[in-house]
PDB file of N, CA, C and O in Angstrom:
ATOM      1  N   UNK A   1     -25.358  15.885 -84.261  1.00  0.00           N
ATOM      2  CA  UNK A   1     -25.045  14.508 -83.931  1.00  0.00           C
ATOM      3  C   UNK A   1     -24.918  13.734 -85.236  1.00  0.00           C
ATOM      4  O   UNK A   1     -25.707  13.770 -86.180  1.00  0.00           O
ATOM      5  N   UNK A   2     -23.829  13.047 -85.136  1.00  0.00           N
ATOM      6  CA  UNK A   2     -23.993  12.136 -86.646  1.00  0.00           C
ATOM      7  C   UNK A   2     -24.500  10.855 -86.155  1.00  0.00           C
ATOM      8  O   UNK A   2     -24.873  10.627 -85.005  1.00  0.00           O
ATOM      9  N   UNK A   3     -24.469   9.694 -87.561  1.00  0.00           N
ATOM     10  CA  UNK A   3     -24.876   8.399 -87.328  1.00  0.00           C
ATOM     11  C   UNK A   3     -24.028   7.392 -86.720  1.00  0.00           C
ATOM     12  O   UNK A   3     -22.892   7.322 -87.189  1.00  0.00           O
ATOM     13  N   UNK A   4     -24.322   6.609 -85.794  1.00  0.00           N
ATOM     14  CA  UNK A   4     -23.379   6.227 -85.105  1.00  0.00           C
ATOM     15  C   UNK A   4     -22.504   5.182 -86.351  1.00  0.00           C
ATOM     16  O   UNK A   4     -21.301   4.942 -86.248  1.00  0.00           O
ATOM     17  N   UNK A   5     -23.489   4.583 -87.642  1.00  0.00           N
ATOM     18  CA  UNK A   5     -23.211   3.479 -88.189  1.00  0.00           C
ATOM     19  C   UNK A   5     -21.997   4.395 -89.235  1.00  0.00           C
ATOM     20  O   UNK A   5     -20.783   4.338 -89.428  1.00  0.00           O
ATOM     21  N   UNK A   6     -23.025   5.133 -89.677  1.00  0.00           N
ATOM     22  CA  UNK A   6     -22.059   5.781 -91.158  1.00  0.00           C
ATOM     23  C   UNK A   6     -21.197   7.664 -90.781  1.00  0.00           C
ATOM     24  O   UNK A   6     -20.359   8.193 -91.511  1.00  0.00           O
ATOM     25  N   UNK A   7     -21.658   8.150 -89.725  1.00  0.00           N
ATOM     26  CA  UNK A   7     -21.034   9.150 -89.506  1.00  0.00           C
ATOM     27  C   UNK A   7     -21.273  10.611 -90.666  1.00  0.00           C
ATOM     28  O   UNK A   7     -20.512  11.471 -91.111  1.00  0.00           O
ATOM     29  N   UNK A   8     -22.892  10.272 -90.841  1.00  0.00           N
ATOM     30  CA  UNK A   8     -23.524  11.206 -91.672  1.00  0.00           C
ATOM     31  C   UNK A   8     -24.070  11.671 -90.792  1.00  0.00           C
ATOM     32  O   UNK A   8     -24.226  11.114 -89.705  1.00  0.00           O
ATOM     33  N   UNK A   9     -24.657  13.316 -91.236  1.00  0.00           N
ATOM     34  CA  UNK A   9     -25.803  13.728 -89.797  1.00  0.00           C
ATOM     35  C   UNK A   9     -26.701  12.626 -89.917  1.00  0.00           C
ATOM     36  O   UNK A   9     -26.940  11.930 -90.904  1.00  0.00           O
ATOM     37  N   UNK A  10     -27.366  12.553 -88.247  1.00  0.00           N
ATOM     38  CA  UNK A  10     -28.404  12.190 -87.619  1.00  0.00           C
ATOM     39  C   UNK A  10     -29.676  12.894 -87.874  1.00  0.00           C
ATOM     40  O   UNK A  10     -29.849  14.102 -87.716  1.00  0.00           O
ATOM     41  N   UNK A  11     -30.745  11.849 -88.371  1.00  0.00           N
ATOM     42  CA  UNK A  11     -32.089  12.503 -88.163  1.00  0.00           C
ATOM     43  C   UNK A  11     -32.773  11.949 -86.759  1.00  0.00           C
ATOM     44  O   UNK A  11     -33.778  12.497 -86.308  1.00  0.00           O
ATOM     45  N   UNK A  12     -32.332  11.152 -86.297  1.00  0.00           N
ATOM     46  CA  UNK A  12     -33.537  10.448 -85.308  1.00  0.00           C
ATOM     47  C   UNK A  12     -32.097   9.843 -84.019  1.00  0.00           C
ATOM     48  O   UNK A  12     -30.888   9.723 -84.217  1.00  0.00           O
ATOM     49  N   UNK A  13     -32.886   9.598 -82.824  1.00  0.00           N
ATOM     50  CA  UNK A  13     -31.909   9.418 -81.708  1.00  0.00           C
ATOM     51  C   UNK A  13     -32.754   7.628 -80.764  1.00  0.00           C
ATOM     52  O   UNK A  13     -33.817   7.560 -80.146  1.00  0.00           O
ATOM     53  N   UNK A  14     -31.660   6.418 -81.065  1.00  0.00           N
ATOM     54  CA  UNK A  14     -32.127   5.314 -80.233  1.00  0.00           C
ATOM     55  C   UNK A  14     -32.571   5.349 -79.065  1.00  0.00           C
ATOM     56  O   UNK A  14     -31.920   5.607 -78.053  1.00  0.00           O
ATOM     57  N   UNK A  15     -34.004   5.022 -79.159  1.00  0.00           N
ATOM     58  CA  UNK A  15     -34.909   5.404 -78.127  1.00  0.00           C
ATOM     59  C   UNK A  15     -34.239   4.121 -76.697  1.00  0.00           C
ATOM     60  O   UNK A  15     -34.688   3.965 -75.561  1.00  0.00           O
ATOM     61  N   UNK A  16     -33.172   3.482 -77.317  1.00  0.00           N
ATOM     62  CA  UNK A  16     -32.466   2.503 -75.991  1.00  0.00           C
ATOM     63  C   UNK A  16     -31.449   3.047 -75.699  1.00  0.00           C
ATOM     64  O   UNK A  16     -30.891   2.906 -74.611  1.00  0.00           O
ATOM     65  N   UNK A  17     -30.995   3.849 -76.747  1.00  0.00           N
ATOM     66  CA  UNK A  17     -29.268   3.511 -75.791  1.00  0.00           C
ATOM     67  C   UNK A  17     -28.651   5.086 -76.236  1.00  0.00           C
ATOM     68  O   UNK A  17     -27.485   5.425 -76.032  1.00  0.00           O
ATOM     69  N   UNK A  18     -29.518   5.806 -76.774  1.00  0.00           N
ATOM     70  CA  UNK A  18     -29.009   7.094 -77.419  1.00  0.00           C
ATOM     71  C   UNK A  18     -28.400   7.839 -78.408  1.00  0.00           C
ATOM     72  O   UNK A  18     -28.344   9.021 -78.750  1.00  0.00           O
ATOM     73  N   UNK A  19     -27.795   6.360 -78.893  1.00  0.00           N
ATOM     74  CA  UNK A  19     -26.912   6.912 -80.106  1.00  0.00           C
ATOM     75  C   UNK A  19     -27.386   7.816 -81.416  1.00  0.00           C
ATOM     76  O   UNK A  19     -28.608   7.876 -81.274  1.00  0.00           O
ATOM     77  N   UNK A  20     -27.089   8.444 -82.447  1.00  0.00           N
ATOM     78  CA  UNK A  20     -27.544   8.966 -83.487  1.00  0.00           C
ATOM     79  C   UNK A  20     -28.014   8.164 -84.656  1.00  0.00           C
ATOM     80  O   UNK A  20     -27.054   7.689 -85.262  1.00  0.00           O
ATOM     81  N   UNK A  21     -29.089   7.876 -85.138  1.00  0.00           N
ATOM     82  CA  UNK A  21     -29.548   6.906 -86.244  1.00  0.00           C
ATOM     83  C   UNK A  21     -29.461   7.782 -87.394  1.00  0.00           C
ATOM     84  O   UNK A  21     -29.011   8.862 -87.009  1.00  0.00           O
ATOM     85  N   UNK A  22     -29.679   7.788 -88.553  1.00  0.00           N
ATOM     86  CA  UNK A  22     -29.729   8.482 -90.017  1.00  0.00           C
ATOM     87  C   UNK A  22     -30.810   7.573 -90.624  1.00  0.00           C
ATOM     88  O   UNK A  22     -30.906   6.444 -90.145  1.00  0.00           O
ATOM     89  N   UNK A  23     -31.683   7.952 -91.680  1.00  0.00           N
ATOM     90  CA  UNK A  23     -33.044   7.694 -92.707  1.00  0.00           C
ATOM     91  C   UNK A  23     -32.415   5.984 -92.505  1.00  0.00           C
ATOM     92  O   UNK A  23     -32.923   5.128 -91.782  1.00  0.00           O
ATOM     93  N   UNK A  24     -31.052   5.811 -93.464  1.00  0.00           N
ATOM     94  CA  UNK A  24     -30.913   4.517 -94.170  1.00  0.00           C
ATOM     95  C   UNK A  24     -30.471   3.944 -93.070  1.00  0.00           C
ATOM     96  O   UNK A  24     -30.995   2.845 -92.887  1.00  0.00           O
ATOM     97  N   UNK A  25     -29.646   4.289 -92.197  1.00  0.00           N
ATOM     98  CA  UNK A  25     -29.458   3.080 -90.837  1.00  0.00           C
ATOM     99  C   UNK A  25     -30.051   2.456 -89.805  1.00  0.00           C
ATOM    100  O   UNK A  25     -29.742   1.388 -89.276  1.00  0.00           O
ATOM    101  N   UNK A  26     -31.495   3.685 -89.396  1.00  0.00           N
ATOM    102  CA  UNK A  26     -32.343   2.843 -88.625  1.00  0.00           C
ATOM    103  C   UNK A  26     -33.076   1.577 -88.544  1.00  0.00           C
ATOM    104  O   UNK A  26     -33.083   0.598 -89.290  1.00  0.00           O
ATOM    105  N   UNK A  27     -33.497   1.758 -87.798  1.00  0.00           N
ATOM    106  CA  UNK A  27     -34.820   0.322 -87.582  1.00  0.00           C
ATOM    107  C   UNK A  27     -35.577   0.836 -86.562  1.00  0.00           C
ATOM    108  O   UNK A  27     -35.386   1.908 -85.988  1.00  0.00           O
ATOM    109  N   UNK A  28     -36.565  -0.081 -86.326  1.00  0.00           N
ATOM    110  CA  UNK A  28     -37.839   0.025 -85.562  1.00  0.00           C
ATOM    111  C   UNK A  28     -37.708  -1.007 -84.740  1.00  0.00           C
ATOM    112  O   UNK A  28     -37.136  -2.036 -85.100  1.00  0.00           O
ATOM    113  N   UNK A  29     -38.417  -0.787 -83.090  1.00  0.00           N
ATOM    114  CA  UNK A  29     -38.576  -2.059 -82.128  1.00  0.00           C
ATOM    115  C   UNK A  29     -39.856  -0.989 -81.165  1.00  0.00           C
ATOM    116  O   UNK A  29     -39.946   0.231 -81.026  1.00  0.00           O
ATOM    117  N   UNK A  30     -40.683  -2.131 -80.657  1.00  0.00           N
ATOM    118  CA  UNK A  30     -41.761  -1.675 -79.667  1.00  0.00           C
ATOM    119  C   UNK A  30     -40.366  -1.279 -78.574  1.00  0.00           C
ATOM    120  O   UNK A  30     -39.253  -1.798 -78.494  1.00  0.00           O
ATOM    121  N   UNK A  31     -41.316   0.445 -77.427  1.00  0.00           N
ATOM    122  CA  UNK A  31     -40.157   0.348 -76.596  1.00  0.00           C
ATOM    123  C   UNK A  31     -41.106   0.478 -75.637  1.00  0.00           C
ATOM    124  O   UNK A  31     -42.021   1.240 -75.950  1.00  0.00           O
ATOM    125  N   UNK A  32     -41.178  -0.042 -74.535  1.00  0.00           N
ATOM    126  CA  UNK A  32     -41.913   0.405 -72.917  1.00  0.00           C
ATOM    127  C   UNK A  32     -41.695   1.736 -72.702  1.00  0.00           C
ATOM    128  O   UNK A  32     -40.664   2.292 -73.080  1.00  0.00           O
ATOM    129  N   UNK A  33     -42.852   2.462 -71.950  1.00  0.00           N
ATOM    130  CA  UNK A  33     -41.933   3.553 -71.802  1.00  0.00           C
ATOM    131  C   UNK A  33     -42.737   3.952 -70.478  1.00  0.00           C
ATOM    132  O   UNK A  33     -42.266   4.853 -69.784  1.00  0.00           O
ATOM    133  N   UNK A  34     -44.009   3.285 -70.068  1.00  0.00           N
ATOM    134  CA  UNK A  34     -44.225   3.148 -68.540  1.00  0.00           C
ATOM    135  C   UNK A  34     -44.883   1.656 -67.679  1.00  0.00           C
ATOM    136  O   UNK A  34     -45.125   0.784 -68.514  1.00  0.00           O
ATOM    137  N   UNK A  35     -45.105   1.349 -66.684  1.00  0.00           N
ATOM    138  CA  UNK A  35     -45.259   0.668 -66.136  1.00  0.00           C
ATOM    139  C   UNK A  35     -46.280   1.151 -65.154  1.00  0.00           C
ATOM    140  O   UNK A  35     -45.971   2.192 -64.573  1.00  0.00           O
ATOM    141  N   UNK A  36     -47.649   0.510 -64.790  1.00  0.00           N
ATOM    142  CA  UNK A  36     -48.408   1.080 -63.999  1.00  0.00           C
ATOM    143  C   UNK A  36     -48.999   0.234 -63.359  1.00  0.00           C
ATOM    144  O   UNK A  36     -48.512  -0.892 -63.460  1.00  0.00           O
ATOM    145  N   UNK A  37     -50.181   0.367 -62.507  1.00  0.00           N
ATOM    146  CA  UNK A  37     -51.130  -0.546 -61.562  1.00  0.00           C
ATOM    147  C   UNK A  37     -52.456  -0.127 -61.633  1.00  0.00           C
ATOM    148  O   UNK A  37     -52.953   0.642 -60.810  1.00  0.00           O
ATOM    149  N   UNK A  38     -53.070  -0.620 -62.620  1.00  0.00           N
ATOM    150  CA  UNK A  38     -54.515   0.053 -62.815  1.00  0.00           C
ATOM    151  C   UNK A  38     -55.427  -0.393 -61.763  1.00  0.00           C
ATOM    152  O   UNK A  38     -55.333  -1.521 -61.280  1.00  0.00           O
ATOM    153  N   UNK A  39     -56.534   0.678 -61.296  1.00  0.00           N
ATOM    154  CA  UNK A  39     -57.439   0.651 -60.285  1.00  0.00           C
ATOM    155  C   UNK A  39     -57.997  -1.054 -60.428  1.00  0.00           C
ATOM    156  O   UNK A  39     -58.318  -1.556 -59.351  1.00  0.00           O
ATOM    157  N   UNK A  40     -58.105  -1.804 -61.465  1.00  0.00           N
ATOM    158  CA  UNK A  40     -58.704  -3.182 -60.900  1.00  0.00           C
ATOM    159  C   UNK A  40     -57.347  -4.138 -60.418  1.00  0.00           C
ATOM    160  O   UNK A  40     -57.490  -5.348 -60.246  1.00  0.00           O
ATOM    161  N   UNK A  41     -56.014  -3.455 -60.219  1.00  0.00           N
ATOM    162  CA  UNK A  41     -54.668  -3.943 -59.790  1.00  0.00           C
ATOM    163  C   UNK A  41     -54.403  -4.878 -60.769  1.00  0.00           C
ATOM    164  O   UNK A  41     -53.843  -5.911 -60.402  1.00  0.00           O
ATOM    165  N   UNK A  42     -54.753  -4.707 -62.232  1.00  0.00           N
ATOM    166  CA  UNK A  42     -54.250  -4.967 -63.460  1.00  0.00           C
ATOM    167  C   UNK A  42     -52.324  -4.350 -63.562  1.00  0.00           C
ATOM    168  O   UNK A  42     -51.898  -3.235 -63.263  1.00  0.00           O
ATOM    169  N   UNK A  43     -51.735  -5.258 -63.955  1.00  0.00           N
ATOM    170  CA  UNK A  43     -50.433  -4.312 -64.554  1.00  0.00           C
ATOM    171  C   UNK A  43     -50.306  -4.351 -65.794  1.00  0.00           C
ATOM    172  O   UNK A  43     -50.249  -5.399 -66.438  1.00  0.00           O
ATOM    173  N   UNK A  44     -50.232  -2.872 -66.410  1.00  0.00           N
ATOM    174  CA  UNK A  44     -50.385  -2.613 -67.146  1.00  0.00           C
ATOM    175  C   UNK A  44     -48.727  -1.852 -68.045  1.00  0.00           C
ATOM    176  O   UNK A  44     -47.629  -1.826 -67.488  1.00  0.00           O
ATOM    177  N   UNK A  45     -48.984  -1.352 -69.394  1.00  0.00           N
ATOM    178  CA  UNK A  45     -47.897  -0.566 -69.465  1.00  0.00           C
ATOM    179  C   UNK A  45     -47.941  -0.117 -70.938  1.00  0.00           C
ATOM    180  O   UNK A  45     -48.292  -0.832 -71.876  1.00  0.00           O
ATOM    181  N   UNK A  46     -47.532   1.183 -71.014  1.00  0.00           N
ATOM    182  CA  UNK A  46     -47.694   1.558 -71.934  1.00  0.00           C
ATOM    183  C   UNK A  46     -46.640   1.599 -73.191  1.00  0.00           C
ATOM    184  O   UNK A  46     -45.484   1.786 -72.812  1.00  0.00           O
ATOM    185  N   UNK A  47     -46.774   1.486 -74.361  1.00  0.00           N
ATOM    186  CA  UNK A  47     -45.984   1.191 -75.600  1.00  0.00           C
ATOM    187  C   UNK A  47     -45.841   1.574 -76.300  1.00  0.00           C
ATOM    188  O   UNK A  47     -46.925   1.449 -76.870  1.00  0.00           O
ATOM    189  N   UNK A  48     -45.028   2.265 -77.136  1.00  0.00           N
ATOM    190  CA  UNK A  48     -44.347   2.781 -78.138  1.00  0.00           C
ATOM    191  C   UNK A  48     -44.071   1.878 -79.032  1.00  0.00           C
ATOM    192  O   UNK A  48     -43.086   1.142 -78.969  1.00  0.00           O
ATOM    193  N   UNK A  49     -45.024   1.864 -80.043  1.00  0.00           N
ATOM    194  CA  UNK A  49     -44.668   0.753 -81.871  1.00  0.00           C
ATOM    195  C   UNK A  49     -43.532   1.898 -82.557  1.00  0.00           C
ATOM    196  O   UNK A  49     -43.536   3.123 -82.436  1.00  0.00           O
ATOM    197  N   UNK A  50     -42.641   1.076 -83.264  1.00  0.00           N
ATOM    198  CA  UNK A  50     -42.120   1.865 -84.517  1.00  0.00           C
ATOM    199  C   UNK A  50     -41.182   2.488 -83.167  1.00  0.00           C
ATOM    200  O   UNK A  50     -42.225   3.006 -82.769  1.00  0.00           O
ATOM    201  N   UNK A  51     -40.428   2.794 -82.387  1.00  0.00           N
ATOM    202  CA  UNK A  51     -39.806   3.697 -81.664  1.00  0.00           C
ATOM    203  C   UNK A  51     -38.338   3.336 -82.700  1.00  0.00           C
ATOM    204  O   UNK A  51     -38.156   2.238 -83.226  1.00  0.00           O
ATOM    205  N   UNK A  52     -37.737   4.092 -82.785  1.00  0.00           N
ATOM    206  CA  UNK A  52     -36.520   4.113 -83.312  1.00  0.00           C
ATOM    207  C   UNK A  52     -35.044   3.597 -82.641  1.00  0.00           C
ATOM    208  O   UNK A  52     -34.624   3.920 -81.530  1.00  0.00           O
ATOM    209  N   UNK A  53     -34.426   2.777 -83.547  1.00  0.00           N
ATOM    210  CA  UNK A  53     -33.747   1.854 -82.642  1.00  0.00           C
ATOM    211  C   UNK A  53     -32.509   1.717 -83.775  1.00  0.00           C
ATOM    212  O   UNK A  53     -32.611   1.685 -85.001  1.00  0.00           O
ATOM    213  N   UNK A  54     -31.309   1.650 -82.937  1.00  0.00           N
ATOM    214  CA  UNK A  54     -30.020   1.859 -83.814  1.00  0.00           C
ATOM    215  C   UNK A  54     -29.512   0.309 -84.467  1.00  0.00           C
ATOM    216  O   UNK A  54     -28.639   0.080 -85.305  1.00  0.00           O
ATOM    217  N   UNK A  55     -30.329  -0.537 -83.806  1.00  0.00           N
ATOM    218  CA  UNK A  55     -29.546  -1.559 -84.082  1.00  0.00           C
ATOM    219  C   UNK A  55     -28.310  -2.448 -83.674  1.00  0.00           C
ATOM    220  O   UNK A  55     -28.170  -3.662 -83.823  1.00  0.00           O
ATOM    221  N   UNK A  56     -27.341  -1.406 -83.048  1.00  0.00           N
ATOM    222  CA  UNK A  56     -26.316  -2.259 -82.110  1.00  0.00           C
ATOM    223  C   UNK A  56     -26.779  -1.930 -80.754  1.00  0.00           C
ATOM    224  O   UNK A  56     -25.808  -2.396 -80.159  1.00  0.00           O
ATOM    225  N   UNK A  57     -27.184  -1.687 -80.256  1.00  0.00           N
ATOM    226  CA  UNK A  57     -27.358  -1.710 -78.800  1.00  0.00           C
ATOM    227  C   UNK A  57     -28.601  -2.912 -78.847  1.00  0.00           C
ATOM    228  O   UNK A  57     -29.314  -3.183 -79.814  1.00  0.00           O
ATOM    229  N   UNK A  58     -28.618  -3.594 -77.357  1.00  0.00           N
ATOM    230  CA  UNK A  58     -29.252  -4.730 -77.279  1.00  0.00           C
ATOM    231  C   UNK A  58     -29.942  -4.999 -76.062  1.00  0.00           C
ATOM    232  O   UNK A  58     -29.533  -5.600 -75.069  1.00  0.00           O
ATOM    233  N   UNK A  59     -30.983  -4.499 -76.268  1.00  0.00           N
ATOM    234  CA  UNK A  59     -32.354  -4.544 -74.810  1.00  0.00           C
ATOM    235  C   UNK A  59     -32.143  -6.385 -74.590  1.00  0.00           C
ATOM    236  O   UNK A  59     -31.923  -7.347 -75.326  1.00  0.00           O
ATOM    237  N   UNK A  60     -32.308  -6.203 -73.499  1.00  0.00           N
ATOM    238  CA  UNK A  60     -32.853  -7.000 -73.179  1.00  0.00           C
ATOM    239  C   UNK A  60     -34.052  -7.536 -73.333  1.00  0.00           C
ATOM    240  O   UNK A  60     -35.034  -6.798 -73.246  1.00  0.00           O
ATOM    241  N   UNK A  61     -34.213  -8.970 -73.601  1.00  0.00           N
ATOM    242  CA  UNK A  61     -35.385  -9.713 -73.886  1.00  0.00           C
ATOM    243  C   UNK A  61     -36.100  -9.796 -72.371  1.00  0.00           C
ATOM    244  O   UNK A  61     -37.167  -9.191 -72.266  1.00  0.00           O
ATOM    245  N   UNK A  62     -35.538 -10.577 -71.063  1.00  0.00           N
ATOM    246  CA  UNK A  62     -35.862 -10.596 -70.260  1.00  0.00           C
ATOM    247  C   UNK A  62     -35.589  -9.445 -69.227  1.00  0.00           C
ATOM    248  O   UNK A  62     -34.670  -8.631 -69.317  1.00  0.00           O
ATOM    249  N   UNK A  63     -36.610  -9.509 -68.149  1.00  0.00           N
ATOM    250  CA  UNK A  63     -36.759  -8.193 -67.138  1.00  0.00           C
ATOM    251  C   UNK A  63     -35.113  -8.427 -66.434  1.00  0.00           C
ATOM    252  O   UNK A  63     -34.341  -9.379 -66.552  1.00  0.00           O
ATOM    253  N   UNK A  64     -35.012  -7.441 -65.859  1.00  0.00           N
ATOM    254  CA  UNK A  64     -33.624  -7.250 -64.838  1.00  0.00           C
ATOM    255  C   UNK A  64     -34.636  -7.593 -63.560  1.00  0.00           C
ATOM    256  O   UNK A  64     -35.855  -7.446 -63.649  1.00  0.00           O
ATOM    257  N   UNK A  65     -34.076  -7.992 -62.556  1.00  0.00           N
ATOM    258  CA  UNK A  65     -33.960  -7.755 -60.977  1.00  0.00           C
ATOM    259  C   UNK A  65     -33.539  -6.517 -60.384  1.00  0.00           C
ATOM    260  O   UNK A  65     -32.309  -6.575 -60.405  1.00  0.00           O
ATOM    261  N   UNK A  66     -33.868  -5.496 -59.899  1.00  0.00           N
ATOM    262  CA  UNK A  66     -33.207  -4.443 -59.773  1.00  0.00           C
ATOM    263  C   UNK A  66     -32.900  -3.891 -57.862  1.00  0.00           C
ATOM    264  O   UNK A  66     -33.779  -3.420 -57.140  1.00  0.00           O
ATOM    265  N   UNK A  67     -31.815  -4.076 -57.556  1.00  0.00           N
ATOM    266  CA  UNK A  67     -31.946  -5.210 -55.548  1.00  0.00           C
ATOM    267  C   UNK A  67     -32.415  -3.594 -55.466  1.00  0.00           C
ATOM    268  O   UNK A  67     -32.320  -2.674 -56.279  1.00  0.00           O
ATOM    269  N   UNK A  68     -32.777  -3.649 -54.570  1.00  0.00           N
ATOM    270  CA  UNK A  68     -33.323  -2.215 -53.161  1.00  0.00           C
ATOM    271  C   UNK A  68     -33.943  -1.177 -53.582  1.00  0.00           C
ATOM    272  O   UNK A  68     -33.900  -0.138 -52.923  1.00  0.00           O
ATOM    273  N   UNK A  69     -34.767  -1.274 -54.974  1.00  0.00           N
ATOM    274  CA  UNK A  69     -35.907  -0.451 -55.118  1.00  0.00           C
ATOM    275  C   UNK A  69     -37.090  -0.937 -54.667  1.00  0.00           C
ATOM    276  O   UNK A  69     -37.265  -2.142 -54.487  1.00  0.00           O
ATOM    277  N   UNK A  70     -38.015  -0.017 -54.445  1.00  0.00           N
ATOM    278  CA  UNK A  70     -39.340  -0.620 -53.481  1.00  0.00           C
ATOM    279  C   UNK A  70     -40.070   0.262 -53.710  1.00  0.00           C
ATOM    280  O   UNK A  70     -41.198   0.273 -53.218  1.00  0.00           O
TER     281      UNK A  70
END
């Protein structure tokens, strides 16, 4: 896989959107990577610091609505 920015091999893969990152093109962003309901019906969720992130792709700040999951 190369880098999506410079089209050198890839060392590392955007933990959002998939693309190929390389040493000098990455960056870092916290990523969610579960969502739970702890026994005192706390919601909770677990986090990934430093996850690797390409830079053009663009999470969203705010949650989605997602209709007819339950």
């Amino acid at each position: 896989m190369e880098c999506w920015t410079c089209e050198r091999p890839s060392q590392g893969v955007c933990s959002f959107c998939g693309r190929g990152v390389c040493k000098e093109h990455h960056q870092t962003m916290p990523n969610l990577v579960a969502l739970f309901e702890a026994k005192d019906h706390v919601k909770k969720g677990i986090v990934v610091d430093n996850a690797l992130f390409c830079g053009e792709c663009q999470p969203r700040e705010e949650p989605v609505v997602l209709e007819g999951l339950e």
